[in-house]
N, C-alpha and C positions, 0 to 999 in steps of 0.2 A: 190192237186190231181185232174185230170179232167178224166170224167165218158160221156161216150158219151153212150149213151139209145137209143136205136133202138126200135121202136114200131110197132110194124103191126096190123092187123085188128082183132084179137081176141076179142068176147065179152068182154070179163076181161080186156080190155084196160082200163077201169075207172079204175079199179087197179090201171094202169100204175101212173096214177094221182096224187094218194098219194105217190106211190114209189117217183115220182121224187120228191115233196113235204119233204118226209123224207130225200132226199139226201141232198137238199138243206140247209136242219136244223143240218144235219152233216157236214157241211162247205164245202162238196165237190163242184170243177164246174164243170157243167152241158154243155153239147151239146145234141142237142136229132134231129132222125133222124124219119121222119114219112112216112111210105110208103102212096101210093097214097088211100088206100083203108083203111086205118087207120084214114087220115084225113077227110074223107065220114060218122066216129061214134062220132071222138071229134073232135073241129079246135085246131089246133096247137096253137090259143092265148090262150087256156086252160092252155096248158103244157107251153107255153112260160111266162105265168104270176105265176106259183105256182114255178118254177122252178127258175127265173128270169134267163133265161138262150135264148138263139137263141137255132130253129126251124128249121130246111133243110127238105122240100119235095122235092125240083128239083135239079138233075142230070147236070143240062144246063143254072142254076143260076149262073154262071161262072162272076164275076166280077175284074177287074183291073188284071188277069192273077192268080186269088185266085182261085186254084181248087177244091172244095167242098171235094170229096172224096178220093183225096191224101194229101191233106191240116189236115183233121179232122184226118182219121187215124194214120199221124205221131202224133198227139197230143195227143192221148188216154193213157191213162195210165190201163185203164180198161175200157172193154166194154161190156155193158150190153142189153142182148136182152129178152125184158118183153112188154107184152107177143109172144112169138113166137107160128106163126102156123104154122099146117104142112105142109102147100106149103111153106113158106120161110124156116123152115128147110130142106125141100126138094131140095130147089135151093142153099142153102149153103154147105151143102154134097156134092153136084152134082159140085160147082164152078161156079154154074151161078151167072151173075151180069147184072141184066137187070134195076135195079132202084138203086137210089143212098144209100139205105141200102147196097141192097146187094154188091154190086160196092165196097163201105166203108168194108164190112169185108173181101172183097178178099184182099182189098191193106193192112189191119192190120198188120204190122209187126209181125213175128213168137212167137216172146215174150212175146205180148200183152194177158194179162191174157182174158178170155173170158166165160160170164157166161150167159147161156139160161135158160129160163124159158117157158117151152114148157107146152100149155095148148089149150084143145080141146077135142073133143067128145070120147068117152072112147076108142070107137071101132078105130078111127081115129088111138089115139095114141097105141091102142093092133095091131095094122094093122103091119104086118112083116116088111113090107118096111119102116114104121115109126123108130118101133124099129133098122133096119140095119142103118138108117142115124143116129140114138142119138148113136149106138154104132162106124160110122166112127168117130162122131165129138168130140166123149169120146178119139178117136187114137190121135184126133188131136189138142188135150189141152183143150175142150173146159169144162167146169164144170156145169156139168146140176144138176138143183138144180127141183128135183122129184116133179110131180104137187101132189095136196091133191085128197085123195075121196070124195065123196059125191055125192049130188045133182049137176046137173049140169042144165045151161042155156037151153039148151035144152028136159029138162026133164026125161033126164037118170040119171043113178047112176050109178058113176062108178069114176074111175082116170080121173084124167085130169082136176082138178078144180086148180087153179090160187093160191100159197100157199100163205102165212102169210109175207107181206112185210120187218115183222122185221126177218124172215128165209132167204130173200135176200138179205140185209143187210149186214146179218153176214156172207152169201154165200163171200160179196162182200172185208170184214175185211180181210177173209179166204186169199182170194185169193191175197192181197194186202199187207200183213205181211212176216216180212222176217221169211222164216222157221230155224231158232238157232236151233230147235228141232228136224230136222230131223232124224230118224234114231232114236230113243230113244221111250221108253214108259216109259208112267205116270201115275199112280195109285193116287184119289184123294176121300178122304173121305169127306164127308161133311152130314151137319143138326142132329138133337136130335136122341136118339135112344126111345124108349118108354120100360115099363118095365112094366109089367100086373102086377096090382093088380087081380082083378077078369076084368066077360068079358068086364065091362063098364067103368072102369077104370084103370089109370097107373099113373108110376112116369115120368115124362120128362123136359124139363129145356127150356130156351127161343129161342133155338138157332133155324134162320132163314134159316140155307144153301147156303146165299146170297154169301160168301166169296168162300167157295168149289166150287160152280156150275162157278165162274167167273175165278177161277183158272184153273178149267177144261178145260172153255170157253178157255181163254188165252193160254193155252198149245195146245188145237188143234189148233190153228189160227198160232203158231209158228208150228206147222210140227210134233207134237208128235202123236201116238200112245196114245190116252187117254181113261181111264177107269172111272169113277164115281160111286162110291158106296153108297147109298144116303139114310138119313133116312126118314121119315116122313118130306115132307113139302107141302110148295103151289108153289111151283115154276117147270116151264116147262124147261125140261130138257135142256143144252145147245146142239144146232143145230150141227150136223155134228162130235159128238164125237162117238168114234168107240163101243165102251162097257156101259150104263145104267143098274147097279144095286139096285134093293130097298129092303132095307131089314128096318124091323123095331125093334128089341132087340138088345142088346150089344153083346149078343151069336150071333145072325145073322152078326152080323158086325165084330164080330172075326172070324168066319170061313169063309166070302167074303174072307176076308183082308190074312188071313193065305193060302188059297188054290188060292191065285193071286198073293202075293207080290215076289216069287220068281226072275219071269221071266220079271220083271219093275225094269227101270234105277232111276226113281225115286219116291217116294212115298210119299205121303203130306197129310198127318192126321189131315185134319180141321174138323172134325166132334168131337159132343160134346156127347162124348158117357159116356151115365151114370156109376158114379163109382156104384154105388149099385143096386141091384138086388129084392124085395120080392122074400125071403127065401120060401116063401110057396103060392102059387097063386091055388087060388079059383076057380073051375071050374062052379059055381054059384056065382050070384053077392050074396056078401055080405050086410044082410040084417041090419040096423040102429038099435040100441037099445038105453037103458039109461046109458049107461055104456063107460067108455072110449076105445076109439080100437086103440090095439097094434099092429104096422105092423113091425115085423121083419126083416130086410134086410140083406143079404151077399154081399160082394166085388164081382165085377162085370172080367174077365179078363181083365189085363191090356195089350192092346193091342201095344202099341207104346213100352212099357217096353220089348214084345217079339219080336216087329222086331228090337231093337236096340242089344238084344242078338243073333238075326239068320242072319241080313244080310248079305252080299256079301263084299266084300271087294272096288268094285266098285260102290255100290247101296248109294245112298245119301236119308235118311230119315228125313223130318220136321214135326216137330210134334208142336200142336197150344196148349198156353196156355191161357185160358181166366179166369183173376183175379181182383181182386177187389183191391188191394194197393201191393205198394214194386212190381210194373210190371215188370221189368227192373229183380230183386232181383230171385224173385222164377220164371224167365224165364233161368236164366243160373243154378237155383238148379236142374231144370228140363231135361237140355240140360244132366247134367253129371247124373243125374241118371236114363236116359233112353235111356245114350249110341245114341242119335239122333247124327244129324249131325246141324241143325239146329231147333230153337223153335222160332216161331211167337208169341210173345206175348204182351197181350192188354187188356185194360178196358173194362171189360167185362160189366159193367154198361154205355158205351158209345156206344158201335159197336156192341149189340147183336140184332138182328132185322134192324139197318141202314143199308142204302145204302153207308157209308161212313166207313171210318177206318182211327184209331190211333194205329199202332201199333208197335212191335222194333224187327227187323229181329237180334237175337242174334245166334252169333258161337262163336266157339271158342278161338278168335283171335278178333273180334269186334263186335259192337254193332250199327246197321243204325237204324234211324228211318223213318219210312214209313209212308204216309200221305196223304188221299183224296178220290175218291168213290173207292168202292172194286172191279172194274175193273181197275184201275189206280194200287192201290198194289198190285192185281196181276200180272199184268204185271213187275212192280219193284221187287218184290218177284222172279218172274221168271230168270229176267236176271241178278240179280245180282247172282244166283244161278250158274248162267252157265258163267259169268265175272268173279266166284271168283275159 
């Protein structure tokens, strides 16, 4: 895949730096386009050596009948503009092409996915006319991926700070996946639920949310409609999904899951939501003694058990089992007593906390086994879903 990077003279062009940097560790190739006033804060052998990629500043670089900016544009498969400011979105709205950036995205074929990264002074980018051009180039396919707040280079506070490299990345995956999913929503549960003892403690289990959040991930990137309902973890939420819910009890994650699962095509219960409950929780913490302490628990709602008796007759439900021996065994005792359509299930002594997964996509009709980081099976999770 080749990623041609447009850079203009925005402070946050050291940004740009690592972007290209991270692109090149993503095995993408690289062209990168520097306007004249860009290469005035970094020289292009910056970006030409982290990138290991060629550099275009001139328009008139014109050799052996090789046209710089009709040459690059048919090549692009994506084109990325980090950081953009607002005179060059201004002269892109408008159709001007006065340097061989802009030159480059007029000739882009209609097709060519196109992702901006507009960053600048708050008021700059609050300014009406700023906002009318992000919203023609929103008419005109272009995918702006929203600057951060904060402090800013110039000592305001405000929007318009340069966002999170790996947010353009995934801007970049986004836009570069084939959408299977369009037209459909996904409901995906993921990480522990916690269950109060008193106010400084609870019951909870190892589950990391690494699998859910990448499933999620995975599903927006295909064209879903994606919702995440998420218990307690460390993890930032995946970029660009439409709905973020946190809830942290089993009861909270029964009534997310119950007052949303109607109106979703599909619904994937990877979250390791506690079977038991403390029967009686302490509104002070409970004080140590000499004596042993009894904690009574109740069965917790089973949530996967009530959407395999309410759903749709079109709605496909996966529910995750995570076990300790006989995987393969109490993954298909699970499938038929919870009415699913499909049960993900795996050594829970292996994959709970890793980046990695072993695990065996069972239906009712066969058994795959899935295999390698848990971006990888979810995406195999995803399409054999929609293959089968």
């Amino acid at each position: 895949m080749n990623i041609i990077v447009g850079v203009t003279s925005g402070i946050a062009i050291y940004k740009a730096v690592d972007l290209v940097s991270k692109l090149r560790k993503n095995k993408f190739e690289i062209d990168i386009i520097m306007t004249e006033n860009a290469t005035k804060m970094i020289s292009p052998v910056v970006f030409s050596a982290v990138g290991n990629c060629p550099v275009y500043t001139d328009t008139f670089n014109v050799k052996n009948g090789w046209i710089i900016h009709t040459e690059l544009s048919k090549k692009a498969d994506l084109f990325v503009l980090a950081p953009a400011t607002a005179n060059t979105i201004a002269k892109i709205s408008s159709g001007v092409a006065d340097n061989l950036l802009t030159t480059t995205i007029l000739a882009l074929p209609e097709k060519t996915p196109k992702i901006l990264i507009p960053t600048m002074n708050t008021r700059m980018y609050e300014n009406k006319l700023t906002q009318e051009n992000f919203e023609k180039l929103k008419k005109l396919g272009w995918f702006i991926v929203e600057p951060d707040s904060g402090h800013l280079a110039c000592g305001d506070v405000g929007k318009g700070r340069y966002p999170e490299n790996e947010k353009i990345i995934e801007a970049i995956y986004y836009m570069l996946d084939e959408k299977r999913l369009s037209g459909k929503k996904v409901l995906v549960t993921a990480g522990p639920t916690r269950e109060e003892i008193d106010p400084i403690r609870y019951i909870s289990n190892y589950s990391s949310g690494k699998m859910g959040y990448e499933i999620a991930k995975i599903s927006k990137r295909m064209g879903a409609y994606t919702t995440l309902i998420s218990g307690p973890t460390n993890l930032t939420p995946p970029y660009f999904i439409d709905e973020f819910i946190k809830v942290k009890t089993a009861h909270d994650m029964y009534t997310q899951v119950m007052n949303k699962f109607i109106d979703y095509d599909i619904i994937i219960m990877t979250a390791a939501v506690a079977d038991y409950t403390p029967k009686v929780k302490s509104k002070e913490k409970i004080k140590k003694s000499e004596n042993n302490f009894i904690l009574e628990l109740e069965r917790t709602k089973d949530i996967l058990k009530e959407l395999g008796r309410k759903k749709r007759s079109n709605q496909i439900i996966i529910g995750f089992a995570a076990e300790t021996s006989n995987i393969i065994e109490y993954g298909k005792q699970k499938l038929i007593s919870k009415n699913a359509d499909y049960i993900i299930s795996n050594d829970a002594n292996k994959v709970m906390g890793s980046d990695f997964s072993s695990a065996f996509l069972i239906s009712k009709d066969k058994v795959i086994q899935l295999e390698g980081s848990k971006e990888k099976v979810a995406k195999d999770i995803l399409t054999n879903i929609i293959n089968n």
